[in-house]
N, C-alpha and C positions, 0 to 999 in steps of 0.2 A: 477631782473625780469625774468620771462619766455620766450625763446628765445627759434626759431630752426633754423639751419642750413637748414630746407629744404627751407626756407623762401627766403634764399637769391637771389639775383639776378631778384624777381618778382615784379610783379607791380598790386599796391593795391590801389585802392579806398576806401576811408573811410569816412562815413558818420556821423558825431554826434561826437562830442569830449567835453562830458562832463566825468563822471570818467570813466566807461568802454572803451570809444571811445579815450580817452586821454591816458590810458594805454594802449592800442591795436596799437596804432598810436608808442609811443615811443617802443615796443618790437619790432616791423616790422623792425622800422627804424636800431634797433641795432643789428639785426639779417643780415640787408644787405639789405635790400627790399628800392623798390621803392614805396615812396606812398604820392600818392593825395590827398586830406582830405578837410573836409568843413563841417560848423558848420554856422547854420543863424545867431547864436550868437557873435557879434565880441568877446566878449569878451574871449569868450572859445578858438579864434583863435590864441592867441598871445603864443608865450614860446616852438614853435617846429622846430627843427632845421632841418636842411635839409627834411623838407616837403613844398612840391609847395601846397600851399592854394589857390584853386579855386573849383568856386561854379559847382556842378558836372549837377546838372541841364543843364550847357550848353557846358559839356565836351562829347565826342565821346569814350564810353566806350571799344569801339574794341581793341582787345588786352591785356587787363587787366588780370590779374588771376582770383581776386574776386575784389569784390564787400564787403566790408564790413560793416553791418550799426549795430547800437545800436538797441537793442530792441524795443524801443520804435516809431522807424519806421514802418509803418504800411502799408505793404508787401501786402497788399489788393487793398490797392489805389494811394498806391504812385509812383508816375509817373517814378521816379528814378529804382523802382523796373521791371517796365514795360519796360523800356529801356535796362538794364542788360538781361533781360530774352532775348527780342529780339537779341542780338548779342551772345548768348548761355555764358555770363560772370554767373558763380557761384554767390550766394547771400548769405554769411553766415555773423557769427556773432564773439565776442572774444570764445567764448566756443567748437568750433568749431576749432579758432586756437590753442586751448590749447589742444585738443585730436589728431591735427595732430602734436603737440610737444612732446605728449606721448612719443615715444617711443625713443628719446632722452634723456629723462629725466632717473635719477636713479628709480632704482622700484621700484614701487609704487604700492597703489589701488585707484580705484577710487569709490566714493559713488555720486550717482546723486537723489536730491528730486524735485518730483515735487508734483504737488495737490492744489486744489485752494485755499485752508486754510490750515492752521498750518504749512507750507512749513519753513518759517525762525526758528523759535522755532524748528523743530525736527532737522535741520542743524545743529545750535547750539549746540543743545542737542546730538549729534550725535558725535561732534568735540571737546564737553566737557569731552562724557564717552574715548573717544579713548586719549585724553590728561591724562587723568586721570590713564590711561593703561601704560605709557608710549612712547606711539606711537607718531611720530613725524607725525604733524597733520595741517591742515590750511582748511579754510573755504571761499568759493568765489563765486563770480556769483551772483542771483539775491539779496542776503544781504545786496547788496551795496558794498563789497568787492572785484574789478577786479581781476579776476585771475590772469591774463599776469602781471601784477603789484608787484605780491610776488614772493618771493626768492624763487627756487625750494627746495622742501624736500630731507632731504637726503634718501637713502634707507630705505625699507619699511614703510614710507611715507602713507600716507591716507588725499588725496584732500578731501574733503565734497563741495557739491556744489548743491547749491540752485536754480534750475530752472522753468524760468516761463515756459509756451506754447510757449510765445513768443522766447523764448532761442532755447526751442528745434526745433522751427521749423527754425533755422538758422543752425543748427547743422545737419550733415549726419555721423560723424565717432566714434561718442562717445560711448563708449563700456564699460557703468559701471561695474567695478566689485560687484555692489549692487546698484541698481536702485529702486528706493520706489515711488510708485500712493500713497500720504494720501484720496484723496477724488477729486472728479467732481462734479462741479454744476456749473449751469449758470452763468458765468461772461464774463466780455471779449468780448461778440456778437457779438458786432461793429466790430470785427476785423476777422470776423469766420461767415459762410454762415448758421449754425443754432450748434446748442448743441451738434450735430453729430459730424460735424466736429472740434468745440474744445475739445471734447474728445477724437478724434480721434489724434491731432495734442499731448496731455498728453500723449497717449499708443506710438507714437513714440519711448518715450526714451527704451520700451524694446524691439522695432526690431531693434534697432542699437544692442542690447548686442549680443555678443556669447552666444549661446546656452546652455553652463555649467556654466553661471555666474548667480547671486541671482536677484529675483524679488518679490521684498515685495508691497500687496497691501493692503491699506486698503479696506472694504465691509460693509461700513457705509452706500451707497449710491447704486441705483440700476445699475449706468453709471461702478461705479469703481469693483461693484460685477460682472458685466458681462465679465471688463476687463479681472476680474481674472479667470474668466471660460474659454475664450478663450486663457490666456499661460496655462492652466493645471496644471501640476504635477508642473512644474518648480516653480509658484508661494508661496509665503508664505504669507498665508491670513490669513489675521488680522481681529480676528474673532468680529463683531459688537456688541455682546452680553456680549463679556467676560468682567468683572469686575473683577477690581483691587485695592487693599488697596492703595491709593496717601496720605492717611494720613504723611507717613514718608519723602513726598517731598514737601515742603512747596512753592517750584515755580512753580508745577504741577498740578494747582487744578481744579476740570471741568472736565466733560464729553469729551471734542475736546482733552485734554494733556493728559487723560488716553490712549486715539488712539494715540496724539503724541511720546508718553511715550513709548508706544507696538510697534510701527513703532520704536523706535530706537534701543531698546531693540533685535528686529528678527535680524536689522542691526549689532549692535556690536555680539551678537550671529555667526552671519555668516562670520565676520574677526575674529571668536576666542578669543572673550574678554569672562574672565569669569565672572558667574553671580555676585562674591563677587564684586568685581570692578564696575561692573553694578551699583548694589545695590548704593554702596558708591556716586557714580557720579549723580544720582538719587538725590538722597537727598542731595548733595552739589552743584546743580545747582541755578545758582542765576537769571536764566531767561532771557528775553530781553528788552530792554525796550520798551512801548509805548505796549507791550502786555502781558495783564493781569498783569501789574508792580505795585504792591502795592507802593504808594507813601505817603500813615502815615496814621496813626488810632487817631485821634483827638477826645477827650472826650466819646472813646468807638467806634466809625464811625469810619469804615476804608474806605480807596479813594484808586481804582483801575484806573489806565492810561492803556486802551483797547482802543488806540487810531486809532492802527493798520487795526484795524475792521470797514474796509469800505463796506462791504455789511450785508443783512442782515444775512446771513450763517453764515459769520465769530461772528456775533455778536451774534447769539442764543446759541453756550455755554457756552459763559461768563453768559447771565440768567440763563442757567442752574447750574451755579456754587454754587449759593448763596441762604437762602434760604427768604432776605428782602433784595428788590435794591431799592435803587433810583437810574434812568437811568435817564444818558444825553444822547442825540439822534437823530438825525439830520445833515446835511451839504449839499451837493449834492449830490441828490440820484443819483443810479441807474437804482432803477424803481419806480414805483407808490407803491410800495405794502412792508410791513411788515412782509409775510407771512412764512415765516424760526422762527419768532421770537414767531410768537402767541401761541405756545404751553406750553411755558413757561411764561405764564403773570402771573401765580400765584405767579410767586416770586419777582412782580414789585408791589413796595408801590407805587410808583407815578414814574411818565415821567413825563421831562422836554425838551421840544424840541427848538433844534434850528438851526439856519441856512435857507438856501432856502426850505431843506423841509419839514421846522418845522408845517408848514400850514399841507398838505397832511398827515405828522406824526400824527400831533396829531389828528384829521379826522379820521383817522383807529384806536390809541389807544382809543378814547374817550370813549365808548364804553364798554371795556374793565379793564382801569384802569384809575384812576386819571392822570389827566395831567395838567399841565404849561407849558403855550408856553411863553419861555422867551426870545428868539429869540439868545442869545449871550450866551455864553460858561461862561465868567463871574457874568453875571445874573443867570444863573443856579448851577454856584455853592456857591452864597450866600443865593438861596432860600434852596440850597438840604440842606447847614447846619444848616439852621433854624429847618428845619424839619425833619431831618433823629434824630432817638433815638440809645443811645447807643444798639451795636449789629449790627444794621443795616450797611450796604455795600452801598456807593456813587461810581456809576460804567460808568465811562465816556466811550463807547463802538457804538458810533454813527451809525453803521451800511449804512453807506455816506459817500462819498469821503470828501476833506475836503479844497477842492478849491474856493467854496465860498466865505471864511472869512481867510483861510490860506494857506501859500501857501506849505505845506503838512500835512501828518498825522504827523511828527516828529514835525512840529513846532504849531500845533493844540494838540499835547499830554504836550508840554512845556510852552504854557499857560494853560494848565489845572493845571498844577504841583503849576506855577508860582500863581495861584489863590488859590490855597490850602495853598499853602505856607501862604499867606499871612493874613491869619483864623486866625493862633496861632498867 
């Protein structure tokens, strides 16, 4: 694991001990630190050794160093947050403890992604070309991967690390040596006073860099195009218009992996990877799953698990990808509206919706294109193989969270598979 010696001797509260908060908790501890910890979850609570487990709600934060909480605490409203601030205790996150262990670690770079879309994929894709370079290489943060939890690299070394808003706004010291904007668009709200300030809370990650280090943005969007006018020179803007042959990369296919594709591409560019290597890595990417993951072509129909794709952004260029979908579509929205997606209805044979907002969905496609509200993920994919013809794309891409019916996109993408599966 990731340990510092500055660590020691201090006293940490720590909020949420599911993977990130359970790794953050055992690095403390083994660094010499004192720390508090509490999770509403009994079951998360069991397996830490010298950590006093009490619930911080009724603890007196005075004195602490930080305050540590998992992402997914929501620094807006929660009470815990408002209590810390009041006795002037710090509020960060693991990401933050990993940039104050920087400079014990052997040399390294660091790569930091954020953007409301495509962020895991160009990670990935980013930690694949550099492995492929030779570069001793690891990926963490928002991926689901804790940082504090892996082995340090040896020298020259290249972290990748995927973060949300929510990361960087726990974070004060992190100083990418290549920091990448893919795109801003509304998400998140609930947790952000309007649009301004979540995009405000993304351009964070490049006032933390030094001045001579890389800032890749994409300019897909008018929030991310503005970001890049205001670094200037410094930025490398990723131009919205440029097209590029993805024929030779068969896990890159779509308008959003062309942007992903050219975002990693300025990246490895800028640690000195050359284009041969690039190229190579490119076409030997084998993707992630639950997005854009081809899961079989049965009698000519091929089935795409785009399960990932909880809003409608993410999900408008997976239509763009193809050019006859049957779209499943549907879970718990986010908002009333499909409006990211409508540009692209020409390559929609039929919608099949389902979930809570399968009503409201198919309301706005009707209209539009053929639809079936089938309300279940397995009804949809018995009607899509009645009906889809050889050629045609079955593209599970729900553009909806997927809490209604499961309890994530990972296990909402594993009965899609497990449904398909069961065709042949």
């Amino acid at each position: 694991m990731i340990v510092a010696r500055a660590w020691a001797g201090k006293r940490y509260a720590v909020l949420g001990l599911a993977r990130s908060g359970a790794a953050t908790v055992r690095a403390l501890v083994a660094a010499g630190a004192q720390v508090v910890a509490w999770d509403s979850d009994p079951m998360k609570r069991d397996g830490f050794a010298g950590v006093e487990m009490v619930d911080l709600d009724t603890l007196d934060l005075t004195g602490f160093d930080a305050l540590v909480v998992s992402p997914g605490v929501p620094l807006n409203t929660h009470p815990l947050a408002a209590k810390a601030r009041a006795v002037g205790v710090p509020i960060i996150g693991d990401i933050e403890l990993f940039a104050q262990a920087g400079s014990e670690l052997p040399s390294h770079k660091v790569v930091g992604i954020t953007g409301t879309n495509g962020k895991s994929t160009t990670t990935a894709l980013v930690r694949h070309i550099c492995a492929e370079a030779g570069l001793p290489t690891l990926m963490g943060g928002n991926i689901g991967l804790p940082i504090l939890g892996q082995e340090p690299l040896a020298e020259g070394g290249i972290y990748v690390l995927e973060l949300s808003s929510y990361q960087v706004d726990l974070t004060e010291t992190l100083d990418c040596d290549v920091a990448v904007l893919l795109n801003v668009t509304p998400d998140h709200l609930d947790r952000y006073e309007g649009f301004e300030a979540y995009a405000a809370s993304k351009a964070r990650l490049f006032a933390m860099q030094s001045s001579g280090h890389v800032a890749v943005v994409g300019a897909s969007d008018a929030m991310s195009a503005r970001i890049a006018d205001e670094l200037g020179a410094r930025a490398i803007r990723l131009d919205a218009n440029a097209s590029v042959d993805q024929s030779r990369w068969p896990a890159l296919q779509g308008p959003h992996n062309a942007q992903n594709a050219a975002a990693a591409i300025a990246v490895a560019r800028a640690l000195n990877i050359g284009d041969e290597v690039i190229e190579q890595a490119l076409a030997s990417f084998a993707g992630l799953p639950h997005r854009m993951e081809r899961v079989a072509t049965l009698g000519g129909v091929t089935w795409y698990d785009d399960s990932k794709a909880t809003n409608p952004e993410s999900t408008a260029p997976a239509l763009a990808a193809f050019p006859r979908i049957h779209w499943i579509v549907g879970g718990r929205a986010k908002g009333d509206d499909l409006d990211a997606c409508m540009a692209h209805l020409v390559h929609v044979a039929r919608a099949y919706t389902i979930g809570e907002a399968g009503p409201r969905f198919a309301e706005v496609l009707r209209p539009h294109v053929p639809v079936a509200e089938v309300e279940t993920l397995e009804r949809a994919v018995k009607l899509a193989a009645q009906e889809a013809e050889r050629g045609d794309v079955v593209l599970l891409s729900p553009a909806a969270a997927s809490f209604d019916q499961f309890s994530d996109y990972e296990h909402r993408g594993r009965a899609f598979r497990e449904a398909v599966e069961a065709l042949a």
